[in-house]
N, C-alpha and C positions, 0 to 999 in steps of 0.2 A: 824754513830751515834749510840750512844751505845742505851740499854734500861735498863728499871727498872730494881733496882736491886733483886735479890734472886731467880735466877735459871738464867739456858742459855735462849737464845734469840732464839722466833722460827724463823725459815727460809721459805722463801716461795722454792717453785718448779727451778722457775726461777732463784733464788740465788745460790740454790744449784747444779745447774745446770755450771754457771758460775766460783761457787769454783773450780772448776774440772778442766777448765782451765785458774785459775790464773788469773781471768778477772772481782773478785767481786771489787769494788772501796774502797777506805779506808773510804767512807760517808757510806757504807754499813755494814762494818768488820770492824769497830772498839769498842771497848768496855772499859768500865773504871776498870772493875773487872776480874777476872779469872773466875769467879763462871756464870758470864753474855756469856761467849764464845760458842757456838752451838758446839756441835760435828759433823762438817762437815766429818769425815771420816765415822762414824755409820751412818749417814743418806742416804751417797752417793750411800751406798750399791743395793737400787733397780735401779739406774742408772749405777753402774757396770754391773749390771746382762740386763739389759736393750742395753748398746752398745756392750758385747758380743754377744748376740742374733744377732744385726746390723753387727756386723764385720764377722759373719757366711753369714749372706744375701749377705758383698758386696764380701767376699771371693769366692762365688758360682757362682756368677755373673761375676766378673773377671776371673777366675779360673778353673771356673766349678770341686771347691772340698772347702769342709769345711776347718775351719782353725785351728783344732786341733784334739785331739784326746781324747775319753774317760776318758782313761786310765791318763794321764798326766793329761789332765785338772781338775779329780779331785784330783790328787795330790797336783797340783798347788792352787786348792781351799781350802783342807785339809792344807797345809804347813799356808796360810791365816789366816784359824778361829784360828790354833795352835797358830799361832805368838801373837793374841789378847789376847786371853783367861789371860794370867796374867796380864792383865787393868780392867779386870773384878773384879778382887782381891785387885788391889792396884792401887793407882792412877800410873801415868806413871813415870818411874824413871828421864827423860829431864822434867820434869816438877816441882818433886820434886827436884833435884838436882839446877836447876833453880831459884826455890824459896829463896831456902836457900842461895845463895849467894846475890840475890837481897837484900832480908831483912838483911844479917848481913854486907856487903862488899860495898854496894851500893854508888857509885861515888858520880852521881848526875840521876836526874829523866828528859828523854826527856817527854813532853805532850803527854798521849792516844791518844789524839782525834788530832794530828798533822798530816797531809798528809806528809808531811816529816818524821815524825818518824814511819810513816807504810812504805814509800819507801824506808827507810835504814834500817830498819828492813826486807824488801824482798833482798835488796841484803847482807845480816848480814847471814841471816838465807841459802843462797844458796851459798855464800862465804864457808861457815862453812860444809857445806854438801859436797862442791868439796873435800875439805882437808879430810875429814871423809871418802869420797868414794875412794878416792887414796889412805887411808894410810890403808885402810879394803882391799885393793888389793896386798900391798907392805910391810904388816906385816901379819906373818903367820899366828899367836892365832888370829886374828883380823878376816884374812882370812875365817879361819872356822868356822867364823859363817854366813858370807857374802857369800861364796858360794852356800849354800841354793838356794840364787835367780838367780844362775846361773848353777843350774843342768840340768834343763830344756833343751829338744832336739828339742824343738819347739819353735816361738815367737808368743806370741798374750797377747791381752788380759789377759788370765788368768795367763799367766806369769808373769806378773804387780805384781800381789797376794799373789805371794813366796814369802813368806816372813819367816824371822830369828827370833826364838824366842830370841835367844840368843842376837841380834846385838844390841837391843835396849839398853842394860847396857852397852857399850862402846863408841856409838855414845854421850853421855850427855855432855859430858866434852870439845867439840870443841865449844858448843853455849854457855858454861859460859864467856866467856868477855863480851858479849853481856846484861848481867846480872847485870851488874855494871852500867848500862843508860835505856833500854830497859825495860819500864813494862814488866811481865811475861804475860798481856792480849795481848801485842800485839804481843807479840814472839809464846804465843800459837795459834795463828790463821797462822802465817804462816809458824809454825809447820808443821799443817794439812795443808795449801795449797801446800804445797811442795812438800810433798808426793801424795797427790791429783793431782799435774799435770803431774808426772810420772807415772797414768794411761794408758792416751791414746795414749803415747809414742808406746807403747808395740803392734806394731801391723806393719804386714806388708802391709797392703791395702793400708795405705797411701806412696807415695813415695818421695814427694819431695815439700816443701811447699814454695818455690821461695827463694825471698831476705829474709825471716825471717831464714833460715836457717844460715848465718853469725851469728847471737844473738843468737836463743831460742834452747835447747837441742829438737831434732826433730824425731819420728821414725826411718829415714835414721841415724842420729848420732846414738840414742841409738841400732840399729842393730849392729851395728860395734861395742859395746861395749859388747854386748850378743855373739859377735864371737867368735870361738876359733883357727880362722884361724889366721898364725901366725901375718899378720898385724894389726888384732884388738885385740891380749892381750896389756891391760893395757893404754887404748884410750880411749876417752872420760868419764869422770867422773863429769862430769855435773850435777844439779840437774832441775834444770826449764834453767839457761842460757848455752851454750856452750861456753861465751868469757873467764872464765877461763881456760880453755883446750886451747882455742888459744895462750891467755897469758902466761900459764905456758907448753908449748909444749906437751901438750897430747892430742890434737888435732888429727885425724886420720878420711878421708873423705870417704863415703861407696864407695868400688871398686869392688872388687870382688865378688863372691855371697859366701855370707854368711852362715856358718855351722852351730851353734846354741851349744850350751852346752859347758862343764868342757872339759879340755884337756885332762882329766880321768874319763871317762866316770862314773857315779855311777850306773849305773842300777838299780835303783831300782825307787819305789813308794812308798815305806811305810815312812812314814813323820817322825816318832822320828830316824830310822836309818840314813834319810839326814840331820836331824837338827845335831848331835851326833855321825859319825862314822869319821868325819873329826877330830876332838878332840882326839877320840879314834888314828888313823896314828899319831897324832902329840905325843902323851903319848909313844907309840910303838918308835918312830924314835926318840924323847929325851933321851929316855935310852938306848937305841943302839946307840946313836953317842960319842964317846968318848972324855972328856975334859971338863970342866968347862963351858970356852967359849964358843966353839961348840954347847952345849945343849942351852945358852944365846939365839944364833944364831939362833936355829931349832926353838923358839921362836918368835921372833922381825926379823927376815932376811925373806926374801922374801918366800912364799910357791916353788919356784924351789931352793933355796941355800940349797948348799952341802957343807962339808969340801973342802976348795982351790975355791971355785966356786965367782962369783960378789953376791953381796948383793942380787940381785934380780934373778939368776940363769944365766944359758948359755941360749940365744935366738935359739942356732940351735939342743937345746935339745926336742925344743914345737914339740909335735906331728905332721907329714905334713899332712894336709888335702887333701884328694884324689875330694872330691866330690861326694863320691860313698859313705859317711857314711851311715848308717844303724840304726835309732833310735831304742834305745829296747824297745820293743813294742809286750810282750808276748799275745799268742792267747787264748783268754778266749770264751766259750758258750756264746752265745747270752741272754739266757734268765740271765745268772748272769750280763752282763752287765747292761741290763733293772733294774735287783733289784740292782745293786751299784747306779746306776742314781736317783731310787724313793726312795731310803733310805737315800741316801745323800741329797737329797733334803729337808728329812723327819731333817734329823740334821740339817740342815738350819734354816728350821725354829725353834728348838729348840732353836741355836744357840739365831738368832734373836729376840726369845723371853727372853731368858737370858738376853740381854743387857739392854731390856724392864722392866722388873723387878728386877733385881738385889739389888735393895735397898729395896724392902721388903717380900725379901725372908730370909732364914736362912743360917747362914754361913755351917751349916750341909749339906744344901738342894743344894746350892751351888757348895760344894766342891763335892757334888754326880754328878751335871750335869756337872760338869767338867772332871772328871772321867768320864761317862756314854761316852761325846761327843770324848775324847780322842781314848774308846777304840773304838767306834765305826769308825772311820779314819785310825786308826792304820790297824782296820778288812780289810777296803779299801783296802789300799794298798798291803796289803799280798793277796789278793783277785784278784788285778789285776795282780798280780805276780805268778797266780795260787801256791799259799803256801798252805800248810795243816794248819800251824797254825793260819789259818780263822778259823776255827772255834771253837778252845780254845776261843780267844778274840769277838767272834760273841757271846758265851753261857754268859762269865762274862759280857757285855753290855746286853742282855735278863736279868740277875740278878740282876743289877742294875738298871734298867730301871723296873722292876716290884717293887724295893722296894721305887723309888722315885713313881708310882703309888700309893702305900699301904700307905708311910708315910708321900709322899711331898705334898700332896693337890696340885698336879701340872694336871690343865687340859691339857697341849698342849702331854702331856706325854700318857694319854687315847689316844687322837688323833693317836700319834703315831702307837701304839697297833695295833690298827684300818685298819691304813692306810697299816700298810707291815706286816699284820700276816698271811698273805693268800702270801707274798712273802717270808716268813722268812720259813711255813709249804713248800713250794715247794725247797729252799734251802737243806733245812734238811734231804728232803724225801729219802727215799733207794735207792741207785741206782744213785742220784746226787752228784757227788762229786765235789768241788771245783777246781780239778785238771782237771777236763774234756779238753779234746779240746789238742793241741796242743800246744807244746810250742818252734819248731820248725822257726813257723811266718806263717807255710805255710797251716794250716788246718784251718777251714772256723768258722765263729763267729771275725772277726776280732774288735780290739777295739778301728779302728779307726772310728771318725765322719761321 
């Protein structure tokens, strides 16, 4: 049932709770307006941070070892706010691009408030995401922006959160047919539940969830699709159901145990090099393959095609998986990893309060806490990579962040000050260098959980 019009619809606890898994009813989520639709992905956020905490506890308990790592998981957190931050600036491009065919092309209009046009709208909208997810696998440019969420040498939770900034401007154009019948209120709600039920995927405690496992994309499915052992490239591309994979033979059932990440490793953690150095290989190898064609190819052909090679590369070229991989998992000081955890926390809640105010702030003020939150993740990651140039990019985030102090009338920005300047004075001090520690694996401050 929709509500009044002229803003989104609050959500209670309970609803938003259920977004997550794809379980709110169409008498709950449906709306007449776009402007009426809740941002169920901004609100879900203290219940992300809520079932990681959970998925630590039952990881420990099974296990007896946490489910991730420092170092990664705030990459994987940083790759997240990265991916956001231009929704902050403009509304979403699937949304505009959406609109515009609606209002100029539009067929005929199914009813909002139909329980049938929210069921064919959930399978429209995850139809549309198989094809998007196979073709971001089996086209290279496409590729490099999708690999992002699969750099990751770990599965959990936070790997949910890698997310592409790039990928959201080519994903738009699979959900326009949809546009031509489908209100845009009720394609944005299961937008964001789609994506919303590919949270809890992401996690290895769960292992096997009976007879649902024929229908629904399920942790066990989506491990095999984070593999890069050779029988999970290019298997399961599901979004909430697995019966297109079964349908369209991409289907691929968990067997073997599972290795996690790229079949080329990135090593790294610094979020603008994995959003953007896949781009950079693809620019390198277009101009070095010679031929018209060729370069077409190194484009639209699969990321393993070569000249003479199938569309999609040689299958006995994928790296063999030993089982003895090695995540890079550089050795950092204890005490920097405490100040990456309560600084990052510290951009969180800037974060968080960005989205919070954003509409009566200055586009000046804005575009500074954009800046600010960027270099500060950037710092991160060259941080956990013991880099020296942490601290180029730690000094211009103190520069910026003193002058959103002085001129943005931003309190959460005081707070900050506040909170890490007795960690920022201890970074800095003589004799602490970012470099500290080893980077061998094997001297002591490790960064793992």
């Amino acid at each position: 049932m929709g509500s009044a019009a002229g803003g989104p619809r609050a959500t209670t606890p309970g609803q938003q709770l259920r977004a997550l898994f794809y379980v709110l009813p169409p008498g709950e989520s449906s709306f007449r307006t776009l402007e009426e639709v809740p941002d169920y992905v901004e609100k879900s956020i203290p219940f992300f941070i809520a079932f990681i905490v959970l998925e630590f506890a039952v990881s420990w308990v099974q296990k007896h070892k946490l489910s991730g790592r420092i170092n990664d998981g705030i990459s994987s957190l940083s790759l997240g706010i990265l991916s956001r931050l231009p929704d902050v600036l403009f509304r979403s491009v699937d949304l505009i691009s959406y609109i515009y065919v609606w209002n100029n092309y539009q067929l005929f209009e199914l009813p909002w408030d139909s329980p049938w046009t929210w069921y064919l709208t959930f399978l429209g909208v995850d139809f549309a995401y198989y094809w998007f997810h196979r073709v971001s696998h089996e086209v290279n440019i496409l590729w490099a922006a999708h690999q992002v969420h699969h750099s990751s040498e770990d599965y959990n939770l936070f790997t949910a959160l890698r997310q592409s900034v790039l990928q959201k401007y080519t994903s738009w154009m699979f959900n326009l047919p949809m546009a031509l019948f489908i209100p845009p209120s009720v394609f944005a709600v299961h937008l964001q539940f789609n994506l919303l039920y590919q949270f809890w995927i992401h996690t290895e405690v769960i292992t096997n969830i009976g007879p649902l496992e024929w229908i629904l994309n399920t942790p066990s499915h989506h491990r095999v699709h984070h593999g890069r052992n050779p029988y999970c490239i290019d298997k399961n591309y599901g979004g909430t159901l697995i019966i297109w994979d079964r349908i369209f033979g991409t289907f691929e059932a968990e067997d073997a145990k599972v290795v996690y990440g790229l079949t080329h490793p990135v090593n790294s953690f610094e979020p603008i090099l994995l959003q953007l150095r896949p781009l950079a290989h693809i620019w390198n190898t277009f101009w070095a393959t010679p031929g018209f064609c060729n370069k077409l190819s190194v484009l639209f052909k699969g990321p393993g095609w070569g000249p003479g090679k199938p569309r999609l590369g040689l299958p006995e070229e994928i790296p063999v998986v030993t089982g003895k991989e090695v995540p890079f998992n550089p050795r950092v000081p204890a005490y920097l990893n405490c100040y990456a955890v309560v600084h990052f926390a510290v951009i969180m809640e800037l974060y968080i309060d960005l989205l919070a105010t954003v509409t009566v702030l200055s586009q000046g003020t804005i575009l500074l806490r954009i800046c600010f939150i960027i270099l500060s993740l950037t710092s991160f990651g060259f941080l956990m990579e013991n880099r020296q140039e942490t601290e180029v990019f730690f000094f211009l985030s103190i520069i910026i962040k003193h002058y959103l102090l002085l001129y943005g009338n931003l309190k959460c920005v005081k707070n900050i000050l506040i909170k890490n300047y007795k960690c920022a004075l201890t970074y800095i001090s003589p004799g602490k260098s970012p470099v500290e520690g080893h980077k061998d694996g094997t001297g002591p401050g490790a960064s793992s959980l």
